[in-house]
N, C-alpha and C positions, 0 to 999 in steps of 0.2 A: 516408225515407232519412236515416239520423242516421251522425255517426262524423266524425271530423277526414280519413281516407282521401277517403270519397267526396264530401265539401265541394269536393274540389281537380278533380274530373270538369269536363274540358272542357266549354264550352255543348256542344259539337254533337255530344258524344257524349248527354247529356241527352236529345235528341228518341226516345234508341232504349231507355228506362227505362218499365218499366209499374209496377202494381201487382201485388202480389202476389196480394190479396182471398182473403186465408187462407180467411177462414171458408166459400169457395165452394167447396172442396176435398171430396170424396163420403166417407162412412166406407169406399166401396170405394176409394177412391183410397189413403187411409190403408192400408189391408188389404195394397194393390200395395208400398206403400213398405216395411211394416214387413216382410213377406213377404222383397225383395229385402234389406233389412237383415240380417234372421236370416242371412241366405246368407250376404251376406258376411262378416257375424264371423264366420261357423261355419267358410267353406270356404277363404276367404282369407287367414288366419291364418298358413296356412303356404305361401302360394306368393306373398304379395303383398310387396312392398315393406316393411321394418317401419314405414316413417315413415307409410306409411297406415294399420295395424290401430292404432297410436297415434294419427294423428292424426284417424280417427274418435272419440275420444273426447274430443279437444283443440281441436273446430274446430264449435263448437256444434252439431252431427248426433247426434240420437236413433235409438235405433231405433222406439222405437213410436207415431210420427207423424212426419208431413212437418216440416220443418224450416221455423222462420221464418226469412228471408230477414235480418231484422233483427238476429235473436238469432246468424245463422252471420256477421254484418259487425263485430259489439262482438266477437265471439272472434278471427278472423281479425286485426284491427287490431292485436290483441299480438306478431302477426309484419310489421305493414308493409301489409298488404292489406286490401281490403273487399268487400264483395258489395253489386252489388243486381240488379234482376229486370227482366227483359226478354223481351221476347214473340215466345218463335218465333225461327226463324232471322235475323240480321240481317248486312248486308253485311260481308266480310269484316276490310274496311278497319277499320269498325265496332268490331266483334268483336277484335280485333288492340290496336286504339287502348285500348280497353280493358286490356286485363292488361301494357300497356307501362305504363300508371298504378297498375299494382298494384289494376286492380279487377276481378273472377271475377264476370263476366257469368252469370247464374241464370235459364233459361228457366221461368217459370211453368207451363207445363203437366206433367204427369206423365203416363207413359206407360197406356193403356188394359190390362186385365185381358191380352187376346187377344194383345200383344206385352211382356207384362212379362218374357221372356227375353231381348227385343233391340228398340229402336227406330229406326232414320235420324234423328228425330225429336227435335233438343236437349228434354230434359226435367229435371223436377226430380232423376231419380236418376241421370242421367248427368253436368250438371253438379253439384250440387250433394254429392252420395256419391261421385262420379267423379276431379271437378278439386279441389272442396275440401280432404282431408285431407292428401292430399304435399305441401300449400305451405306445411305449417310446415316442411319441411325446407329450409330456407337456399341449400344448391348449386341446389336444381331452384328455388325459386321466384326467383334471378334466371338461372335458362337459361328460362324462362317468362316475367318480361318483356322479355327479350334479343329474343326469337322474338318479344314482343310489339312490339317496337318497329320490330323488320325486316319483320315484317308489316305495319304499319299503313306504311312508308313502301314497300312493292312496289310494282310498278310494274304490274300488267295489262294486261289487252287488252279491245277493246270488246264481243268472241267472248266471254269468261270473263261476262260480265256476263249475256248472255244465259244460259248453262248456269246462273249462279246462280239468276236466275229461274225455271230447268224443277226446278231439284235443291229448292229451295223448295215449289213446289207439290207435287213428289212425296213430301217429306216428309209435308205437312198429308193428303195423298189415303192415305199408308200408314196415317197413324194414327188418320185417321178409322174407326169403326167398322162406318158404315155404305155405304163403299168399296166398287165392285163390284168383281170379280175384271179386268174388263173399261177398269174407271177407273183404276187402279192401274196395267196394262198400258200403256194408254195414257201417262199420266204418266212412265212411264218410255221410251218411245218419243221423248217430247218431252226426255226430255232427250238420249237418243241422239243424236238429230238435232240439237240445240244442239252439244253435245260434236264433232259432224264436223264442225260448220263452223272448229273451232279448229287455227289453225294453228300449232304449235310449243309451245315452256312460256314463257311467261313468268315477269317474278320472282315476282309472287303466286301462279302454278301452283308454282313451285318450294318457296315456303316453305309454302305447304296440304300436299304430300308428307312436307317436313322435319315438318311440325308433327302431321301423322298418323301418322307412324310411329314419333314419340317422344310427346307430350304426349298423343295418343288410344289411339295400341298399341302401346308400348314397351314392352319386357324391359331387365332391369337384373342385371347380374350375370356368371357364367360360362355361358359357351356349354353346358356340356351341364345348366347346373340353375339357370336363369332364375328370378327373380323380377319378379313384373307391376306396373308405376308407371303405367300408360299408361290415364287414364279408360274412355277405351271397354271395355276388357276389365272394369274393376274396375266395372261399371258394368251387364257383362252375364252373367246369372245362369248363360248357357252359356256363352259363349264363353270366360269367366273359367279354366272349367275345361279345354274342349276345346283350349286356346291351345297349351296345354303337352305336348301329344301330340306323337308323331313323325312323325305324317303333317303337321305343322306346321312348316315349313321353317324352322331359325334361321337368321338371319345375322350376323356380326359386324356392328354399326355403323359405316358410313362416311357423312358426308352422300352422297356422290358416288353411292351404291345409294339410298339411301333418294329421294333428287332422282329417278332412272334410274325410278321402281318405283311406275306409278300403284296407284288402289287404287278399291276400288267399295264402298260407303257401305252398301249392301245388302244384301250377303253375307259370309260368315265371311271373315276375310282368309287365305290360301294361305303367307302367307311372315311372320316377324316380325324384327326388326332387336333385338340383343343391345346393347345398353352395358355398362361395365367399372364406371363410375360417372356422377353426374351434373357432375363439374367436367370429365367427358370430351367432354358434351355443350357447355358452355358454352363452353370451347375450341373444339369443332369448328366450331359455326355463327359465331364471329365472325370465323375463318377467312373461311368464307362470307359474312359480310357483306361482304366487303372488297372481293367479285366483285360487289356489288348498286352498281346507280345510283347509292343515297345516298351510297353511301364512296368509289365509284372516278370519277362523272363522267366529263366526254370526249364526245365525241362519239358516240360508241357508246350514252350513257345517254341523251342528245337523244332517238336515235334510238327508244329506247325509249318517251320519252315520246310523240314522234310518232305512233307505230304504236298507244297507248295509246287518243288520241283524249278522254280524260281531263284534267278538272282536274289540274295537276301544277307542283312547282315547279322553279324551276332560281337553282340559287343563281352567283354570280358571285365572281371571287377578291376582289373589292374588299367583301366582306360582301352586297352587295346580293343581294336576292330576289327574282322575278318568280314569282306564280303566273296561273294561265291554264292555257288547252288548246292546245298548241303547235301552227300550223298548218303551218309551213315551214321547213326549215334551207335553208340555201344555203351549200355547199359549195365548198374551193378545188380547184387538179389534186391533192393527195394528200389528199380525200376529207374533210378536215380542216373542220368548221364554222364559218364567219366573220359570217356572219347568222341572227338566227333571229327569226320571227313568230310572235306568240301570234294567236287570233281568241278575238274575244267577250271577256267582261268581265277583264279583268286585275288584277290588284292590287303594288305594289311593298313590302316588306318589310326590315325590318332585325332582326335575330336575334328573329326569329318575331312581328315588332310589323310592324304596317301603317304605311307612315309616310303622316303628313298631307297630303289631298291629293292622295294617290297612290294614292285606292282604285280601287273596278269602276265607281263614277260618272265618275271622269274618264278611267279607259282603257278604257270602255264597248266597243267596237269592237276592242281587240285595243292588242299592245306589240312593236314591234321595235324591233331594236337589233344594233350591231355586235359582234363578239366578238375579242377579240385584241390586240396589242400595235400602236404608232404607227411607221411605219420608223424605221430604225436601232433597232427593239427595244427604245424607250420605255415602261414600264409604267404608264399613266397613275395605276393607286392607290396609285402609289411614290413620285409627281409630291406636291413640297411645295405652297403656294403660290406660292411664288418661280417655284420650276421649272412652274406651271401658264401664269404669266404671260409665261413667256420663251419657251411655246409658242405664245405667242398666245391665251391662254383668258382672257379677262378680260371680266366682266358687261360690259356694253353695247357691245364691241368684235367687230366680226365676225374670225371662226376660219377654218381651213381645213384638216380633220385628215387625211391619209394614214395608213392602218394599211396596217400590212405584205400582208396578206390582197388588197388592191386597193382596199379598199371606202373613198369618199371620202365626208366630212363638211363641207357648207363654210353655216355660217348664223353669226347674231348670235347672242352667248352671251346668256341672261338669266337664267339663273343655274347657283350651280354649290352643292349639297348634298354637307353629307361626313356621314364616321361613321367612330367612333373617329378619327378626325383627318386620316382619307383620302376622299379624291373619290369617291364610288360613283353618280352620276347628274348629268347637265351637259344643261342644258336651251338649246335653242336656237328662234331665230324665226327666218322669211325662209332656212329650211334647204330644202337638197337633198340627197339621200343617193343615191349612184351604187355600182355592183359591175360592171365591164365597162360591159356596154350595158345595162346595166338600170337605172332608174331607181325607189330603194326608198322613196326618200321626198320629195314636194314640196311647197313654200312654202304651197299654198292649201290643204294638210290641216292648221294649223295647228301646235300648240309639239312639237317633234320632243323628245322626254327621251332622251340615251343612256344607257341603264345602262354604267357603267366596269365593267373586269374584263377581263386581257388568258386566262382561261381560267373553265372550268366546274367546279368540283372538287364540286360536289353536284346530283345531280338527284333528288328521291323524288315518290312520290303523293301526292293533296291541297294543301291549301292550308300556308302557311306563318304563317296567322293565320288560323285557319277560323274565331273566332269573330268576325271582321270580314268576311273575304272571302263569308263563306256567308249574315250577319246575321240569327242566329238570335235569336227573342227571348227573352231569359233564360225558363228554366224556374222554374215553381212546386217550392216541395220537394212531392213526392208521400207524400201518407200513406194507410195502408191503412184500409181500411174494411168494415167487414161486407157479404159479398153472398152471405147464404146463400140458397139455394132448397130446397126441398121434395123430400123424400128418394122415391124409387119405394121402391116394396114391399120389392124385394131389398135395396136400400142401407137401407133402415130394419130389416131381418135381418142384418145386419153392424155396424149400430150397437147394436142389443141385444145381441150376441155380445162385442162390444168394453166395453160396461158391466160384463156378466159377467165377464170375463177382467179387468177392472180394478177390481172390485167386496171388498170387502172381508169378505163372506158369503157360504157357501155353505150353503144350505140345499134345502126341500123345493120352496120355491118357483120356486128356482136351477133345480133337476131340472126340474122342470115345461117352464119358460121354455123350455128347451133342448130336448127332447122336443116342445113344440109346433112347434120351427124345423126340429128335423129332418123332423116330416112334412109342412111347406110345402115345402122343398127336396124332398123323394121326389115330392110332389105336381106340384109347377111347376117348380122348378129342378134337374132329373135331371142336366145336364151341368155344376152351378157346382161345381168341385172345391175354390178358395178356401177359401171358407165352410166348409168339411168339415175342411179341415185346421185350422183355428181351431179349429171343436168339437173336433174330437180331443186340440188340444193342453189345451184346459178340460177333459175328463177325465181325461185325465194330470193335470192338477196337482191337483184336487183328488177322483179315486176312480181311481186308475191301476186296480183291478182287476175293471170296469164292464165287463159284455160287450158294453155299443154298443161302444167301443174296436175290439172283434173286427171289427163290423160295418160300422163304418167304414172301416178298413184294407183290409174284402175288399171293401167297394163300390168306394173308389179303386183298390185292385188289378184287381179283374176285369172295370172298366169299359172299353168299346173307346173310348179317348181317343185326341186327334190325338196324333204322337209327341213335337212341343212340349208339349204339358200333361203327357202321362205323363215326358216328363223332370222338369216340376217339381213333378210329385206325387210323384217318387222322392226330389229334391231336400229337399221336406219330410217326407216320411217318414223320411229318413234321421236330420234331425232330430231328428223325433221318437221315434224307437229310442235315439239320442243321451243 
């Protein structure tokens, strides 16, 4: 992992980075990529985005091999961004936190022969050919980490969590090859059942929607003559084409449809959302932010955090930050929040630093605290020191606070913490803390800390220092390493085919070679169409007027193939007429 970008990667995003281990890659695997490649320069050219047929060639992506991870993060870095590689699906928050740092998370694996039309499955040529080449366009790569950074602070539910885990396993059981029809079913049954336990959208359902119907299958342009920005499509060797039919519903882009308008990860999508431009998008969703936790606060986002059951933080007007999983608000008659409890480890913050002291060791158990102003409407983070004293708040002198709310404070101050030059936490001993007839907090639980702040103006997910609240232990830099294995029969037939086609002779020996692989494939591999289209395109370049040509053309044409392969044996035929 080299590059001044990815240096700056959070620890905790760190724990979800693997290797790449190029050299384990099959020469079929290579055959799958360069295959989808040809397509897309060929077919995409003119329905895609310009900044992506450009930025295929600007954003270290070859066509004829898989791309090092390494080589696509040194190109990337000229516009601000970096890559590195990660294994499989990973949590969204994850995922999110990511490209809010300007780094283009890269699934290691590459899609199987049997789905290289389409996979659920994050792979090498859906991220990598997908999300890579549009982020040297400037407008979309910061509407990309905008969406990253409101994703990574959404707020979820503990229901979403679960569907993540069925939507996970149903990816690895799709693309496994040796899948029963029966296993796959099932897998998708469990997430069914995950998906009905969910009640409502949350914000992380809402911005997965936002983020699929622009950044995975987005149209750009005019409603009746679309061009495609949106990876998923640029990523699928059909869908890229079929998007743009009219049995394909457009719609103008509004968040407020795309939000409305679930979608299913499995199937060709029914409907597509139009943009005008990408400064159209970057506008709209910060619109949208302004509706999320992190921007609007209140008690309305409490409430979210609540219902979350989540790690989550809540920031106070006085700068302070509490993260923890909130257990409890307590509420006055107009619904308003004046207490709230965190359970289990907490940690206190000041603009995103854990302060001293104040980690998950000493709020092991959980953090309450008052919320709101003092009667007659006192602001305490407004309160100089003078004016703290004239309240009565003075280290070793006992206090007695009324806040407006009802909720009373009466212990020994022993001490009082600012930032930036204002009060944000007053520590007391010998405290009781009362709300009506309830009693919230008593002397024998020892040092009461209130967080100051007469309101909530931020609530997001996660920690507000995760690399203290979580203490992860710094990562090794990851370097790659050789793990090749021993090719089977067929992939050692595609690695011969691949020498030929990149060989710098053609002679009698060349004929031979080839002549011997096509009677192994007639002999053993009657259904690899792949491989065929490769030979064919080696007699094209070097004896275009060789009658195997003929033979190959009517074996691919006349063979009864599923209607997936004979689309992409027309796909590459088309080619190669081309």
């Amino acid at each position: 992992m080299n590059g001044n970008v990815t240096k700056k990667i959070p620890v905790q995003l760190k724990q979800f980075i693997s290797n790449q281990y190029y050299e384990s890659y099959s020469p079929i695997d290579h055959a799958v990529w360069r295959f989808v490649m040809k397509q897309n320069h060929y077919f995409l050219k003119g329905i895609a985005h310009p900044y992506y047929v450009n930025g295929l060639k600007d954003s270290g992506i070859k066509t004829e091999s898989i791309p090092k991870v390494a080589d696509m993060n040194t190109s990337l870095e000229k516009v601000g961004w970096g890559a590195v590689t990660i294994d499989g699906l990973i949590p969204g928050s994850a995922f999110y936190g990511f490209l809010a740092n300007g780094i283009l998370p890269i699934a290691t694996e590459i899609r199987k022969i049997e789905n290289i039309a389409y996979t659920p499955a994050p792979d090498m040529i859906h991220e990598a050919a997908g999300h890579a080449p549009i982020l040297l366009d400037e407008s979309y790569s910061k509407f990309v980490k905008k969406i990253g950074e409101m994703g990574s602070k959404a707020i979820s539910s503990k229901e979403k969590l679960e569907v993540f885990k069925a939507v996970r396993h149903l990816t690895i059981v799709a693309e496994d090859p040796h899948s029963t029809e029966e296993r796959v079913k099932e897998a998708e049954r469990q997430v069914a059942v995950a998906r009905a336990k969910v009640k409502g959208l949350s914000e992380a359902d809402q911005v997965s929607r936002l983020f699929w119907w622009t950044v995975e299958y987005g149209l750009i342009g005019e409603l009746i003559d679309p061009k495609i920005y949106g990876a998923g499509l640029l990523s699928s060797v059909g869908e890229s084409q079929s998007c743009l039919a009219e049995d394909v519903r457009k719609i103008p882009f509004t968040v407020e449809e795309c939000v409305r308008t679930p979608y299913d990860v499995t199937k060709p999508q029914p409907q597509l959302f139009v943009c005008k431009n990408f400064d159209e998008l970057v506008s709209a969703i910060d619109q949208f932010a302004a509706t999320m936790a992190f921007r609007k606060g209140g008690t309305e986002s409490l409430e979210k955090a609540l219902q979350s059951d989540s790690v989550a933080t809540i920031c106070f007007s006085s700068g302070l930050q509490v993260t923890g999983t909130l257990a409890t608000i307590l509420k006055d008659d107009e619904g308003e929040a004046v207490y709230l409890r965190t359970k289990g480890p907490t940690a206190l913050s000041v603009e995103n630093k854990q302060l001293p002291g104040h980690g998950t060791e000493t709020h092991q158990k959980g953090f309450g605290t008052p919320i709101g102003r003092l009667e007659t409407g006192i602001v305490l983070e407004d309160c100089t020191k003078e004016q703290l004293r004239e309240l009565g708040i003075n280290e070793g002198k006992a206090a007695l606070l009324h806040f407006e709310s009802g909720v009373i404070v009466k212990g020994t101050v022993t001490g009082i913490l600012s930032g930036s030059a204002k009060p944000i936490l007053i520590s007391f001993k010998d405290c009781t803390v009362t709300y009506k007839d309830q009693v919230l907090f008593e002397p024998a639980w020892g040092t009461f800390d209130m967080a100051v702040g007469a309101g909530i103006p931020s609530v997001f997910a996660g920690a507000s220092d995760p690399d203290a609240y979580y203490e992860f232990e710094p990562a090794e830099e990851i370097e790659d390493r050789a793990v090749q294995r021993s090719w089977n029969e067929l992939e050692k037939l595609y690695e011969e085919v691949r020498n030929i086609r990149e060989g710098s002779n053609w002679n009698e020996q060349s004929v031979s070679q080839v002549n011997r692989i096509l009677a192994v494939l007639e002999e053993k591999y009657q259904r690899e169409w792949l491989l065929r289209l490769e030979l064919l395109e080696i007699y094209q370049q070097h004896n275009p007027s060789h009658p195997t040509i003929t033979q190959l053309v009517e074996r691919l044409q006349n063979t009864d193939w599923d209607p997936s392969v004979q689309q992409m044996i027309q796909r590459g035929l088309t080619l190669f007429y081309y």
